[in-house]
N, CA, C and O of each residue as an XYZ file, in Angstrom:
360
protein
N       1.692      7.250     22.028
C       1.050      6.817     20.798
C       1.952      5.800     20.103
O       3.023      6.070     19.559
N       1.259      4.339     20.209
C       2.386      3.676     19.229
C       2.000      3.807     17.891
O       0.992      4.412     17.526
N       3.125      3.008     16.863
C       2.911      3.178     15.383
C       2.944      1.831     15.159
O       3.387      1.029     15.981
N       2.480      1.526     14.041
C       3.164     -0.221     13.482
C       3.642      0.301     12.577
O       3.607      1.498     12.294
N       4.392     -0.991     11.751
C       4.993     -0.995     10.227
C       4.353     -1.485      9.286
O       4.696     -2.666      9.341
N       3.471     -1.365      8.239
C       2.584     -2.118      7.464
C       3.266     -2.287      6.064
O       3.810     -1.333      5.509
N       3.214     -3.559      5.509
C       3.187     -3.407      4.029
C       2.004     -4.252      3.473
O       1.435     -5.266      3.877
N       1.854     -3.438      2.386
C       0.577     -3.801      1.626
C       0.708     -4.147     -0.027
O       1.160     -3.316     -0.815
N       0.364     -5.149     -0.335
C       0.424     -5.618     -1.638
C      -0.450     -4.446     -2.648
O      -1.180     -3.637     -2.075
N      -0.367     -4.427     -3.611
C      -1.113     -3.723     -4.513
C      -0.812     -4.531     -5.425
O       0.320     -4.938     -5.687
N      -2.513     -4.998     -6.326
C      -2.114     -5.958     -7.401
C      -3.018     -4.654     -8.684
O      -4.156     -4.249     -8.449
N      -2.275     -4.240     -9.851
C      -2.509     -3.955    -10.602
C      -4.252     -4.776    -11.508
O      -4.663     -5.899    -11.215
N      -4.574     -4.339    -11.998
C      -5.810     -4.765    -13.159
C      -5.585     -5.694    -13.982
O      -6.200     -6.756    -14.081
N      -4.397     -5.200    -14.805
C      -3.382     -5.818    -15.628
C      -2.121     -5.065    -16.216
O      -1.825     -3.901    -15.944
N      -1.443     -5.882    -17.040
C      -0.058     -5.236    -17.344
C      -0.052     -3.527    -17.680
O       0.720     -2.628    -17.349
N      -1.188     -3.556    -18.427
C      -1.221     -1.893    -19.097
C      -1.206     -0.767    -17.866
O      -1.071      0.427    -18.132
N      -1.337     -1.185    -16.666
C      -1.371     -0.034    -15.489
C      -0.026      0.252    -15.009
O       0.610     -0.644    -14.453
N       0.373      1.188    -15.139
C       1.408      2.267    -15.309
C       1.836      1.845    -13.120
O       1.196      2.274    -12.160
N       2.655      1.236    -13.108
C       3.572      1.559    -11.512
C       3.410      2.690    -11.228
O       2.733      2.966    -10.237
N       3.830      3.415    -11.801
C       4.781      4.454    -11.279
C       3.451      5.905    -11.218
O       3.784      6.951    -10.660
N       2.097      5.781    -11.809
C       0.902      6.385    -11.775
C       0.386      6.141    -10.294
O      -0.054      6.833     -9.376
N       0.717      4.551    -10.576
C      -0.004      3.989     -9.169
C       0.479      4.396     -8.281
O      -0.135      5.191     -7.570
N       2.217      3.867     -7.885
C       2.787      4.695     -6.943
C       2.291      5.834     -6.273
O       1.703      5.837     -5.192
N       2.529      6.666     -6.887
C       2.187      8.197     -6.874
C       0.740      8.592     -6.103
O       0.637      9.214     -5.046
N      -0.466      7.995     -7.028
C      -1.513      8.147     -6.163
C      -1.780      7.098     -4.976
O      -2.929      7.298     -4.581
N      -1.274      6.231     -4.371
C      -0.802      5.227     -3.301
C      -0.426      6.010     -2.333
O      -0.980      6.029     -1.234
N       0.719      6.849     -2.718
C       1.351      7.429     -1.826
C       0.766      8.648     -1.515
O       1.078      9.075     -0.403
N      -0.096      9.430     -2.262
C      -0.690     10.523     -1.765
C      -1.810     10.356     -1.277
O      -2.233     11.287     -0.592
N      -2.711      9.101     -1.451
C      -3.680      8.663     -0.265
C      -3.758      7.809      0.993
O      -4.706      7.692      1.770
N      -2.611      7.264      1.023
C      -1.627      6.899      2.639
C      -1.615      8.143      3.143
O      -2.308      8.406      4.126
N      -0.700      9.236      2.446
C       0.087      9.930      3.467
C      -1.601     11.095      3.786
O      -1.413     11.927      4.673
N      -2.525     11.117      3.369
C      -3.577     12.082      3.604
C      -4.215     11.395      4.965
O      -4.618     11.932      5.996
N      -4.150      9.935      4.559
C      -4.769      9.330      5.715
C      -3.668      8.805      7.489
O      -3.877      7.973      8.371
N      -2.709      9.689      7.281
C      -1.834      9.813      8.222
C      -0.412      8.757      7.955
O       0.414      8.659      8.863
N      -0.224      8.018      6.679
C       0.993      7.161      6.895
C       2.554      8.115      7.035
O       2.728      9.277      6.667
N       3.200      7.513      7.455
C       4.708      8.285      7.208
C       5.497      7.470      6.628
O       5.239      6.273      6.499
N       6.746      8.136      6.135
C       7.827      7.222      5.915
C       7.580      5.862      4.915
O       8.086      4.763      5.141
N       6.576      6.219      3.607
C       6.369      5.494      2.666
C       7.383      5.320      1.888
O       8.208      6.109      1.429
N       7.180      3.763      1.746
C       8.665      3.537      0.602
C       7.588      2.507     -0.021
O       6.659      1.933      0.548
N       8.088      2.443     -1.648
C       8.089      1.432     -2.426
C       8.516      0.122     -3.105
O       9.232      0.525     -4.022
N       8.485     -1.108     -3.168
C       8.745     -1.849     -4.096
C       7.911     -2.452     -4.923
O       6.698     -2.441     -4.715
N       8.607     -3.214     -6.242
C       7.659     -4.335     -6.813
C       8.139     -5.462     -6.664
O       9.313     -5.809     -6.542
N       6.711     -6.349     -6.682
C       7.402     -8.003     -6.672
C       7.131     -8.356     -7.865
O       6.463     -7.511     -8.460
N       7.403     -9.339     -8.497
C       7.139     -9.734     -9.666
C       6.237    -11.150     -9.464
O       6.564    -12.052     -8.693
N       5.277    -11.154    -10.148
C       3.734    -12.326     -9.792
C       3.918    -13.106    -10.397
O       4.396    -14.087     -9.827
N       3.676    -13.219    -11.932
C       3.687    -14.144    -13.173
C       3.305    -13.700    -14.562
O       2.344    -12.990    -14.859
N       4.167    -14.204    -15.333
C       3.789    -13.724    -16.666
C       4.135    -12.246    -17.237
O       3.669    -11.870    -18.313
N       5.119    -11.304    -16.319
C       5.292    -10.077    -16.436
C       4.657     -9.006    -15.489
O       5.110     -7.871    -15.341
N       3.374     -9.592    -14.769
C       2.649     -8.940    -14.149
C       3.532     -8.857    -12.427
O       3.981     -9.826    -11.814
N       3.561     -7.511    -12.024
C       4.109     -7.019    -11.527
C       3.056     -6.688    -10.377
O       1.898     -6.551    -10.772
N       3.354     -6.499     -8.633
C       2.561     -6.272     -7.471
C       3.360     -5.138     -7.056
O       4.585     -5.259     -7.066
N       2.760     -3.924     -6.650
C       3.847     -3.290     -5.651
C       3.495     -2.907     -4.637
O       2.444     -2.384     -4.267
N       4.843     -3.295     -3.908
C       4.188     -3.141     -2.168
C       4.517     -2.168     -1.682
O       5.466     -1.511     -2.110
N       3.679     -1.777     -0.475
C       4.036     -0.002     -0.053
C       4.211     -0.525      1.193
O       3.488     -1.448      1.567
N       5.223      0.011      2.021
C       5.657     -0.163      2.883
C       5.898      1.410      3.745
O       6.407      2.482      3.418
N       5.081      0.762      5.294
C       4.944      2.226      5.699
C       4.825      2.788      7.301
O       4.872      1.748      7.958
N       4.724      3.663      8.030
C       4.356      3.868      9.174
C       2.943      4.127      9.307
O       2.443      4.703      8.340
N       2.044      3.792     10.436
C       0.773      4.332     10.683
C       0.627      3.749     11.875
O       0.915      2.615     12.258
N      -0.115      5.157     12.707
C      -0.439      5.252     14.007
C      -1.319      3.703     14.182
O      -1.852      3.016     13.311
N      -1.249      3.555     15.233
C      -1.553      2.231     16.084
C      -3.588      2.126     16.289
O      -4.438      1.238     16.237
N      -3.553      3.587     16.525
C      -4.924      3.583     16.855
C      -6.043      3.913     15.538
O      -7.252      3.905     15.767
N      -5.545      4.176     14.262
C      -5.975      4.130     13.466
C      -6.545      3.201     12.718
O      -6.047      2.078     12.798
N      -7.841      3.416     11.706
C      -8.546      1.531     11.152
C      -7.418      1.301      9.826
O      -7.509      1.938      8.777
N      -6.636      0.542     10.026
C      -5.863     -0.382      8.877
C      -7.038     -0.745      7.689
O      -6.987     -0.659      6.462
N      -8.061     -1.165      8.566
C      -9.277     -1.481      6.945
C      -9.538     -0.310      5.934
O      -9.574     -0.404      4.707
N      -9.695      0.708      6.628
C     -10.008      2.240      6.020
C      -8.602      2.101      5.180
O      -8.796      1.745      4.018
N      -7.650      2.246      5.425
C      -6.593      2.493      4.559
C      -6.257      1.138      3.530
O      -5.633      1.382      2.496
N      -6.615     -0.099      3.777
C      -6.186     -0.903      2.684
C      -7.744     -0.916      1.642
O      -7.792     -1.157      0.436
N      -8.721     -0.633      2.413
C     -10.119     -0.492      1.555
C      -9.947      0.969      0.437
O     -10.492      0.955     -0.667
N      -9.025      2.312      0.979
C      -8.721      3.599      0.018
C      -8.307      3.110     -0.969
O      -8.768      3.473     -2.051
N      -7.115      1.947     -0.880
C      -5.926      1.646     -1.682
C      -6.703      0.880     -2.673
O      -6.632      1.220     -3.854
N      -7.389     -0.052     -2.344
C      -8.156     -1.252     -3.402
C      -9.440     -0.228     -4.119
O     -10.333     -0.854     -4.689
N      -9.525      0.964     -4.106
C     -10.656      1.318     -5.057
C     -10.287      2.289     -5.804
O     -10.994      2.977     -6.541
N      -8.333      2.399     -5.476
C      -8.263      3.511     -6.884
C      -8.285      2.370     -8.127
O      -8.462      1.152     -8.132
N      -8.082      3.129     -8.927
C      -8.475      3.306    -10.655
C      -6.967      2.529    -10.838
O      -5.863      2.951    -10.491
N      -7.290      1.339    -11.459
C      -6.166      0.340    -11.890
C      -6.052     -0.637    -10.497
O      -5.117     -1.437    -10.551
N      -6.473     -0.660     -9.863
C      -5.978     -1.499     -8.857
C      -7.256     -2.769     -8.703
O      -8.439     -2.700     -8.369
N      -6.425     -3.844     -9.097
C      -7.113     -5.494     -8.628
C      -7.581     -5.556     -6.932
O      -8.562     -6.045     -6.372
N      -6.856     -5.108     -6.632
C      -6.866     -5.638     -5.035
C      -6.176     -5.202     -4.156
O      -5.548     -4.353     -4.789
N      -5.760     -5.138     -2.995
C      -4.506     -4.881     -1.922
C      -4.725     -5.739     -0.843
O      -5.762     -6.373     -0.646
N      -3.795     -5.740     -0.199
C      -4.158     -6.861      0.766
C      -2.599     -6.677      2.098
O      -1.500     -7.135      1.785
N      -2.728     -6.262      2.905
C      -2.379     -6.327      4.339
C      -1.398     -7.833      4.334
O      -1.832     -8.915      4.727
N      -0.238     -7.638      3.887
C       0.713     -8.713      4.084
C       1.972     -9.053      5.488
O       2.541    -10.096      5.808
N       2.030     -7.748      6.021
C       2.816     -7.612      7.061
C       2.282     -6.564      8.547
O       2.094     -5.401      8.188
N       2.132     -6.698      9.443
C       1.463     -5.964     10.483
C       2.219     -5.913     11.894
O       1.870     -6.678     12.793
N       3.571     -4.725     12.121
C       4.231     -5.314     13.083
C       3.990     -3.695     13.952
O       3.932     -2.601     13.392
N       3.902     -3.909     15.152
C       4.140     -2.706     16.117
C       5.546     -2.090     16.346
O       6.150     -2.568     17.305
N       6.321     -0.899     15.485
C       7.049     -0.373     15.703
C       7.443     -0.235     16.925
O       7.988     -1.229     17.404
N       7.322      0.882     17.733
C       7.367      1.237     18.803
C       6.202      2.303     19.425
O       5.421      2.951     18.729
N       6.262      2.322     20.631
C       5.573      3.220     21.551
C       5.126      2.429     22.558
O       4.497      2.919     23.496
């Protein structure tokens, strides 16, 4: 079974959406949908407005759309978007 490495942008609504809310539910609907080894950062966009990217493991044979389509319909989130897509190993 291989894995890739994915990171995924997450663009907030606007400034008033809490990171660290987002984080949190990001990371508990990756890891339901099989990711491992989630880590976080933010980038900084413009004007104060802040992106954070989740960076992560997920099986090879799994739909990447299903998981960046979960991410773009929680509550505060503009968008996400599939920025990096590399095959770990297997």
């Amino acid at each position: 079974m291989a894995v890739v490495a994915i990171k995924i942008k997450i663009m907030p609504e606007s400034l008033d959406v809490s990171l660290e809310e987002l984080q949190k539910k990001a990371e508990e609907k990756a890891s339901k949908m099989g990711a491992m080894n989630i880590s976080f950062t933010e980038e900084n966009v413009a004007f104060g407005l802040k992106a954070l990217v989740i960076q992560l493991a997920y099986p090879e044979e799994k739909d990447t759309n299903a998981l960046e389509t979960e991410l773009s319909e929680m509550e505060g989130v503009s968008s996400s978007q599939i920025i990096d897509y590399r095959r770990a190993f297997g």
